[in-house]
C-alpha positions in Angstrom: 75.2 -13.4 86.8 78.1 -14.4 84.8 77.3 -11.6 82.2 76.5 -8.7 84.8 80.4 -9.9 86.3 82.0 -9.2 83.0 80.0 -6.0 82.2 81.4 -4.6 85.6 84.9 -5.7 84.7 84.5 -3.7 81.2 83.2 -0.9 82.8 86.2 -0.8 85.7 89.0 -1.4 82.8 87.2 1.6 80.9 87.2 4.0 84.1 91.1 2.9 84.6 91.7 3.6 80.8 90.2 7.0 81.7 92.1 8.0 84.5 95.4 7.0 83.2 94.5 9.7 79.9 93.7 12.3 82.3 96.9 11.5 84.2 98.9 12.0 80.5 97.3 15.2 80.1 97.8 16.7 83.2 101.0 15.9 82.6 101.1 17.4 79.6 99.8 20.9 81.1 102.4 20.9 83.7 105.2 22.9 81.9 102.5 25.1 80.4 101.2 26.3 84.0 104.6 26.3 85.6 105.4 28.7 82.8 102.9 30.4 83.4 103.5 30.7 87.3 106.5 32.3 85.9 105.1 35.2 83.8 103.3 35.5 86.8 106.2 35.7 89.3 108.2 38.1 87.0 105.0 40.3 86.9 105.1 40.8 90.3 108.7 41.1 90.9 108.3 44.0 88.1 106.0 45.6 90.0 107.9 45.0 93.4 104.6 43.5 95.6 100.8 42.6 94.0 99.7 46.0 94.5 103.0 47.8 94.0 100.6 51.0 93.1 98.8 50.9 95.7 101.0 50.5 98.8 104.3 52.9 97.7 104.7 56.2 98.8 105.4 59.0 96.2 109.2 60.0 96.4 109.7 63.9 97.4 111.6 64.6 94.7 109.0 65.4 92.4 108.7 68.7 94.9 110.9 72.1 94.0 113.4 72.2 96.3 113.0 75.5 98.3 115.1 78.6 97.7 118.7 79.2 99.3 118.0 81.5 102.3 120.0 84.5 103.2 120.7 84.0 106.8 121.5 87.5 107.4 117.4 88.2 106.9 117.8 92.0 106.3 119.1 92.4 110.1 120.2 95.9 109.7 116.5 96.7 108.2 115.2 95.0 111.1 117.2 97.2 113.7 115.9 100.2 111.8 112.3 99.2 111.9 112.3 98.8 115.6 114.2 101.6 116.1 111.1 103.2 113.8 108.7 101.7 115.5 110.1 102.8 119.4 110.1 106.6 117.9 106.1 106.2 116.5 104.8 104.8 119.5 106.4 108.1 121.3 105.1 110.4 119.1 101.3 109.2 119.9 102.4 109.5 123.7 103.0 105.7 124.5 106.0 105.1 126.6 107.7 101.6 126.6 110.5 99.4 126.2 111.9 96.9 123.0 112.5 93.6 125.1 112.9 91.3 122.2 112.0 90.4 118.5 110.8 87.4 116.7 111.4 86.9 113.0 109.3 84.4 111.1 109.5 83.9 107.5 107.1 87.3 106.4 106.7 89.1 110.0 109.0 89.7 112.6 107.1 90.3 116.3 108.4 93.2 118.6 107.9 92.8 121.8 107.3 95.9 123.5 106.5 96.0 127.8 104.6 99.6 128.3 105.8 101.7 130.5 103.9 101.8 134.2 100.6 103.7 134.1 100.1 102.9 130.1 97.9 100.7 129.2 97.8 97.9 126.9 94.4 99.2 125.2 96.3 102.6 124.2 98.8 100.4 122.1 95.9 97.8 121.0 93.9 100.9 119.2 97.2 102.2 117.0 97.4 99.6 114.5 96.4 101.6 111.8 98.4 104.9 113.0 101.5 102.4 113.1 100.9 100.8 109.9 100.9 104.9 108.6 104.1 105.4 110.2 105.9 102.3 109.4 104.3 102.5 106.0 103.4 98.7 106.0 100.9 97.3 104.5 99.0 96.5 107.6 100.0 96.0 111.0 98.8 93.2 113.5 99.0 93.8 117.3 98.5 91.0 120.3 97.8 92.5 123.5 99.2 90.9 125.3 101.6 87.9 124.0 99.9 84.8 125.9 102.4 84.2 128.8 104.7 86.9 128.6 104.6 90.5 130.0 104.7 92.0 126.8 102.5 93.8 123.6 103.5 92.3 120.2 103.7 94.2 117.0 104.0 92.4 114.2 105.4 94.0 110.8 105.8 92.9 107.9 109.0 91.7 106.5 111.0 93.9 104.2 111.7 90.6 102.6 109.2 87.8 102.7 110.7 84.2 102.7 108.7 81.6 101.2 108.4 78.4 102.6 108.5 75.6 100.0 106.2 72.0 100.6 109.2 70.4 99.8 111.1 71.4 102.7 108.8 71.1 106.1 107.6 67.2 104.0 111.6 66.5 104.5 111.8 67.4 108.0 112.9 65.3 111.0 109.4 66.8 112.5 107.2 64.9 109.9 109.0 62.3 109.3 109.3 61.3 113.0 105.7 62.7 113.6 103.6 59.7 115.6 100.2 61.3 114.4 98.0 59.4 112.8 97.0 62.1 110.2 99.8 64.5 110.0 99.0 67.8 107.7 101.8 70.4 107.0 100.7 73.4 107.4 103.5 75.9 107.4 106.1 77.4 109.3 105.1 80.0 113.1 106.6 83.3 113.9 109.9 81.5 114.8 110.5 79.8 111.9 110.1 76.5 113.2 107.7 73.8 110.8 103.6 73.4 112.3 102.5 70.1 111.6 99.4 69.1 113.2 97.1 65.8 113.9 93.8 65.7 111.7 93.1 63.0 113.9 92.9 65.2 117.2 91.4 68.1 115.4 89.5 66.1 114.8 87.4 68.5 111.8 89.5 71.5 110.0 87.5 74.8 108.9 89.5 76.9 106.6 88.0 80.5 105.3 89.5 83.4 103.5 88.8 85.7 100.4 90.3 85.2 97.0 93.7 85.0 96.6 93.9 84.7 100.1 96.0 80.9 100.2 93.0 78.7 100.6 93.1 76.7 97.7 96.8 76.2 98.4 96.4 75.4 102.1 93.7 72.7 101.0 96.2 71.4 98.5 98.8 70.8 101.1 96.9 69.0 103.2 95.3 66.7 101.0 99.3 66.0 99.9 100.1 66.0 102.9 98.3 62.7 104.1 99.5 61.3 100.2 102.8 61.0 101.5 102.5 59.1 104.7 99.5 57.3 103.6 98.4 54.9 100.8 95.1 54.3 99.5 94.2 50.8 101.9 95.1 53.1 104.8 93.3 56.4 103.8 90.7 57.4 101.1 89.5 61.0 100.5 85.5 62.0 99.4 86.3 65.2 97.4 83.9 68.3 97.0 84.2 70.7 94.5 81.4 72.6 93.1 83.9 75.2 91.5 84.6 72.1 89.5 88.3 73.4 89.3 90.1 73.1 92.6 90.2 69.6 93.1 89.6 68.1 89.8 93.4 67.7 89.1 93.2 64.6 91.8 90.5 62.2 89.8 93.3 60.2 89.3 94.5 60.3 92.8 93.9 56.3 94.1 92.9 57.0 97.3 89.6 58.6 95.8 86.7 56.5 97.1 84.4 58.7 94.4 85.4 61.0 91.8 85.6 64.2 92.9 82.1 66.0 93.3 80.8 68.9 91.2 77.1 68.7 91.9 75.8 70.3 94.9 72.5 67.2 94.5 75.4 64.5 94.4 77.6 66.0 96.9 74.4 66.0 99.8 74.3 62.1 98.4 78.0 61.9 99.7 77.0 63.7 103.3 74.6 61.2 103.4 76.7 57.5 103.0 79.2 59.0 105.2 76.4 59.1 107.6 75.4 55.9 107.0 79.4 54.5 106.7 79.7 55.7 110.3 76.7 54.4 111.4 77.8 50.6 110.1 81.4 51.3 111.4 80.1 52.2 115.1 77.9 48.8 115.2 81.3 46.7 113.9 83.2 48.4 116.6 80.6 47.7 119.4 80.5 44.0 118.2 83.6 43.9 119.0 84.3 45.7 121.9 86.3 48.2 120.7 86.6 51.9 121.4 87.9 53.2 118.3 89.6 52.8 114.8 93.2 52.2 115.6 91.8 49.6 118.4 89.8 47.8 115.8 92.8 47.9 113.0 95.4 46.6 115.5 93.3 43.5 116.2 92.8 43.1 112.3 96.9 43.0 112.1 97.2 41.1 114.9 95.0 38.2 113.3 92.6 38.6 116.4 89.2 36.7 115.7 86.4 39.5 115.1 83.0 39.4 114.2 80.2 41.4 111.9 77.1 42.7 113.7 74.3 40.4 113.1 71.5 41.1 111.5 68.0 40.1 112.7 66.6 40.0 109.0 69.7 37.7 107.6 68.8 33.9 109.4 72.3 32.7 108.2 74.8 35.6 108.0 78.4 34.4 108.7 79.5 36.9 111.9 83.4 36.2 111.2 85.2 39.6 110.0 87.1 39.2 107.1 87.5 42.1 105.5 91.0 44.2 105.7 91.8 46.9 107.8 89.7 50.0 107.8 91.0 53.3 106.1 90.5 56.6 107.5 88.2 58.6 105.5 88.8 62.2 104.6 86.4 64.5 103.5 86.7 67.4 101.5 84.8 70.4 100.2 86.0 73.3 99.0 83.5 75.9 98.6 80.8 75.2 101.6 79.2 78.8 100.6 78.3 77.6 97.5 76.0 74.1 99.1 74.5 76.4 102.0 73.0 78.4 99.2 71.4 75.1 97.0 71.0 72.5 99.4 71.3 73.5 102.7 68.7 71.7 103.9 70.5 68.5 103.0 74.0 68.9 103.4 73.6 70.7 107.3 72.4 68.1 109.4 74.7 65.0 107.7 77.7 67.7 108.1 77.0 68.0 112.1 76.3 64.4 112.8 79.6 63.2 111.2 80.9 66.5 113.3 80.2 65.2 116.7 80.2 61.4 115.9 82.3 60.6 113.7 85.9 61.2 114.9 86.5 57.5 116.8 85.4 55.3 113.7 87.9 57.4 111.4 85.9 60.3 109.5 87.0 64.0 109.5 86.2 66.7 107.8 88.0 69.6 105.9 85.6 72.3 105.2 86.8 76.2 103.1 84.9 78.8 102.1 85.9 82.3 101.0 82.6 83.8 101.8 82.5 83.3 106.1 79.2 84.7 106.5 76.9 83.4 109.2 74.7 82.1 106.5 77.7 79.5 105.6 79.3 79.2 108.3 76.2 78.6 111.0 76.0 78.1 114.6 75.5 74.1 114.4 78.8 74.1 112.2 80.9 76.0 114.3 80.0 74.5 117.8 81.4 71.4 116.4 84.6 72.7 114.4 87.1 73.9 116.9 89.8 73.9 114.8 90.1 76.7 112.6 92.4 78.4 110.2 91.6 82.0 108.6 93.2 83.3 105.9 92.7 87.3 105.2 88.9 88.5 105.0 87.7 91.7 103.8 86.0 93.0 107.4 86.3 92.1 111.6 83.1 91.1 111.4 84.3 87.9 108.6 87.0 87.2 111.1 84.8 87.6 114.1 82.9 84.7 112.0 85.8 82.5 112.2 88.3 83.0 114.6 85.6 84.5 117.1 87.8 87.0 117.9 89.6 90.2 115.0 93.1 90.1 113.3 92.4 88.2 110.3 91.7 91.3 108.7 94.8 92.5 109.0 96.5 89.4 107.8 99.0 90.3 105.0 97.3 87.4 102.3 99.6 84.5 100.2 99.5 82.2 102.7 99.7 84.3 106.1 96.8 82.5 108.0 95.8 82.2 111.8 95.4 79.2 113.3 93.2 77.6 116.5 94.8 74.3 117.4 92.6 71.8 119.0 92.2 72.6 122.9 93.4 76.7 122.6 91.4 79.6 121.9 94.0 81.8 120.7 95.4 81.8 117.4 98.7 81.4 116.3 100.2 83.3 113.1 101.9 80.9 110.7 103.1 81.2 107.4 101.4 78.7 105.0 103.3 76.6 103.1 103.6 76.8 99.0 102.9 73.9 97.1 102.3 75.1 92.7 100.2 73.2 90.5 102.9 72.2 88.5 104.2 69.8 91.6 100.9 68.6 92.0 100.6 67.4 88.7 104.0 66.1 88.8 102.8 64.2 91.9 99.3 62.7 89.5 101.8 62.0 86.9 103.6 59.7 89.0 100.4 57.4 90.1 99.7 57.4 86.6 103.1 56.0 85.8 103.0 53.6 88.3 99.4 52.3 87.0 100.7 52.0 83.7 103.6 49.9 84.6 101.9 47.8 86.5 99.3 47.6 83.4 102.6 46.6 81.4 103.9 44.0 83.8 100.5 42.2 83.8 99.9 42.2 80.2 103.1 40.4 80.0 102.5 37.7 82.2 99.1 37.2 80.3 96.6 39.2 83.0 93.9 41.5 82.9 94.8 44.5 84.8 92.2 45.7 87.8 92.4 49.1 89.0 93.2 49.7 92.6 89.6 49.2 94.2 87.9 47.0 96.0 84.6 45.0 94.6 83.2 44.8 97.8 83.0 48.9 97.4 79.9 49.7 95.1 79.1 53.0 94.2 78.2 55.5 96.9 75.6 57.6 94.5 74.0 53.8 93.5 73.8 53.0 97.4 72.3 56.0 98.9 69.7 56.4 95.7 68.8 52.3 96.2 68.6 53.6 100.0 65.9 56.0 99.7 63.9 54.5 97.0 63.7 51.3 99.9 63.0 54.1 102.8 60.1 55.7 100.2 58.6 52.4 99.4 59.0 51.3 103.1 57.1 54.2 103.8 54.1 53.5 101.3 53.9 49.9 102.6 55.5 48.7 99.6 59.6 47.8 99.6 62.0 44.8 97.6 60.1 42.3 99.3 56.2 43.2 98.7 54.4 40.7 97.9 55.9 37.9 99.6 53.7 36.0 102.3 55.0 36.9 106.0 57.1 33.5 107.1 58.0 32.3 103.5 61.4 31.5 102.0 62.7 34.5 99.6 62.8 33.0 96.1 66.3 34.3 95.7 67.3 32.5 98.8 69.1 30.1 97.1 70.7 31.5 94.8 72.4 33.9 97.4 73.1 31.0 99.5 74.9 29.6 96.5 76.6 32.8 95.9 78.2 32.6 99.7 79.0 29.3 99.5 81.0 29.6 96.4 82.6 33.2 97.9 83.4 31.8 100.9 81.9 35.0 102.0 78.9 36.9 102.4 78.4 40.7 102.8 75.4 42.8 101.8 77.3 44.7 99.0 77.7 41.1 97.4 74.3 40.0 97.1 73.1 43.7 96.3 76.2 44.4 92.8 75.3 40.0 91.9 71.5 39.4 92.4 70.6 43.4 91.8 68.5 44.0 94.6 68.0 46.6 97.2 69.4 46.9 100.5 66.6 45.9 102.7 65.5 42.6 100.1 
């Protein structure tokens, strides 16, 4: 006994002798981490927040700034022209009287109310005669102007204005605008800025031929939500089989994928959408919400919500933890050129996310120069209401679009019709200009900000990370590891053949682990750690 006490006092003085070293040292590291808390601190204060990249608006000045205006827009020219215009309609017998004029920044719309006894289908059929005698280029007539008594001619402009990006992204109207998505898309026969809600379109179709403004009009939307959104609120899914058009933005953060450029990958993109809206609808019926801004405000608010639970996952933690979730914007800029590959594959995802998938925060953006109905079918029109057409070589292309003729008389460079959600007729607007230059000024500047926030980090001693999310795995990887489970499932085979009906996984633990030590548990975790499949 006597010998057993004093081995236990040798081993307490040895555990005491122990502790008090470990005490020295951490002692010792003290000014070492506190200076390095410091790097750390003067890191982020270089880089103004922890994701200074990621949450700061691009400035405006790296737009042109748009071209002084002459007031006096060619007034006298204008007088003459109507005056012109009175004496042609006389000569083909049409009686009437010029009640007013609108100038916009290419057009200017006379308004002319017929005489009694003529009727407005004598003045709808001389468009061409008029453009002859006026010796415009082409001549557009609406007969009659919605809600007035009155035919309108438009003619062009003897000299067009343009309108600059720059200018309508500075205005009280955009910057004040409560929309959710707000897209500038140019200025209406008044001269007064258009910007519309993506989020009520709530899907865009845009067509028109070569060097018609489509590219351009695409461009400035995309820009658009850039500068009221960063990439935690919005991400884009980008199309491009011309492999041309949108490849200047694979830089752009908000990219969820690099921008697309084959037609095999982009039906893989249809598809996760598909399958992202699907997951989004169960989270927002798990919670009782109707749609995305409902389920965001609770995140913000710090309101207790909860993951859908699985039946196959016996202990999946139903507390939502994740952030808020972005809107998602998808893009594709030649649809002619998927109809004629992939058709098959890219139709039915495209009008499921049409009808579905506007209250969980997906919209589409779909342009094509080629609006035949073999692009532009029957299942993909019911479901876009919102249109814009750009000029197009025949009535029958605008009939296509628009439903109705006119954008074959359009005057091209950005002169485009447009269908706003809940109206049937179109409204002429000028599109606005936004060069390449800008928009490589603009991918300059997230650059910049990436590599200063690269510089800031290395100087406090940290490996840089990119602005994305782990929890985000590939969306090629996921819908490939998607159907290879739905083919196997399908033989009878799948990630869990083999195992006896009722028995424990023998990865179990170690994703059990895994959670524990994240503190979290999400499918995407277990699939990118343990490299399995989704349905294992």
């Amino acid at each position: 006994a006597p010998v057993s006490a004093e081995a236990d006092a040798k081993e307490e003085a040895a555990i005491k002798d122990l502790e008090k070293e470990r005490k020295k040292r951490k002692k010792g590291d003290e000014p070492a981490k506190a200076g390095r808390d410091e790097r750390i601190a003067a890191a982020i204060d270089a880089t103004e927040q922890p994701e200074a990249s990621a949450d700061e608006l691009p400035p405006s000045d790296l737009l042109t700034q748009p071209p002084a205006k002459n007031v006096e827009l060619g007034r006298r020219e204008l007088d003459a022209m109507g005056a012109k215009l009175m004496d042609a309609l006389r000569t083909f017998k049409v009686d009437g009287e010029l009640v007013g004029r609108t100038t916009g920044p290419t057009v200017t719309q006379f308004e002319i109310e017929p005489a009694p006894g003529v009727k407005v289908r004598q003045i709808a059929n001389l468009s061409n005669d008029l453009a002859l005698a006026m010796r415009a280029a082409s001549i557009r007539i609406v007969a009659p102007i919605p809600g007035r008594g009155a035919v309108g001619v438009e003619v062009p402009n003897p000299t067009p204005e343009m309108v600059a990006f720059r200018e309508l992204i500075e205005h009280a109207d955009f910057r004040s605008a409560r929309a959710a998505l707000p897209i500038v898309l140019g200025k209406d026969l008044e001269g007064k800025p258009v910007i519309a809600d993506l989020a009520k379109m709530p899907h865009l179709l845009i067509a028109g031929a070569t060097g018609s403004g489509k590219s351009v009009c695409v461009n400035t939307i995309i820009t658009s939500l850039v500068y009221r959104h960063t990439p935690r609120t919005l991400r884009f899914l980008m199309v491009d089989p011309k492999m041309v058009e949108l490849s200047v933005y694979n830089t752009l953060p908000h990219l969820r994928h690099k921008v697309i450029t084959d037609n095999r990958d982009a039906a893989a993109v249809l598809k996760w959408a598909v399958m992202e809206m699907q997951e989004r609808y169960e989270l927002l019926a798990a919670n009782g919400c109707r749609n995305l801004q409902d389920f965001n405000r609770r995140v913000l608010d710090q309101t207790p919500l909860k993951t859908p639970r699985r039946k196959e996952v016996a202990f999946e933690d139903s507390v939502y933890r994740g952030p808020v979730l972005p809107y998602i914007v998808v893009v594709i800029d030649e649809m002619a050129d998927l109809m004629m590959t992939v058709q098959g594959e890219v139709e039915t995802p495209i009008a499921m996310l049409a009808q579905k998938a506007r209250a969980i925060g997906i919209h589409l953006i779909l342009a094509t120069q080629r609006p035949s109905v073999n692009v532009i079918t029957g299942l993909i029109k019911a479901n876009f209401p919102s249109r814009i057409a750009f000029r197009v070589a025949s009535q029958i292309d605008s009939r296509t679009i628009i439903d109705g003729g006119g954008a074959e008389m359009l005057l091209g460079n950005g002169d485009m019709l447009f269908i706003p959600p809940g109206k049937s007729e179109p409204s002429r607007l000028q599109g606005a200009y936004l060069s390449s230059e800008e928009t490589e000024r603009l991918m300059g500047w997230y650059e910049a900000q990436r590599d200063r926030r690269r510089a800031a980090l290395a100087e406090a001693g940290l490996v840089y990370e990119a602005e994305m999310t782990p929890d985000e795995p590939d969306i090629l990887e996921t819908v490939r590891t998607r159907e290879a489970e739905a083919r196997a499932a399908l033989e009878g085979g799948g990630d869990d053949a083999g195992i006896p009906e009722g028995a424990r996984d023998p990865l179990f633990r170690e994703a059990a682990e895994l959670c524990i030590q994240n503190q979290s548990g999400s499918t995407s975790l277990l699939q990118r750690r343990l490299g399995i499949g989704y349905g294992r």
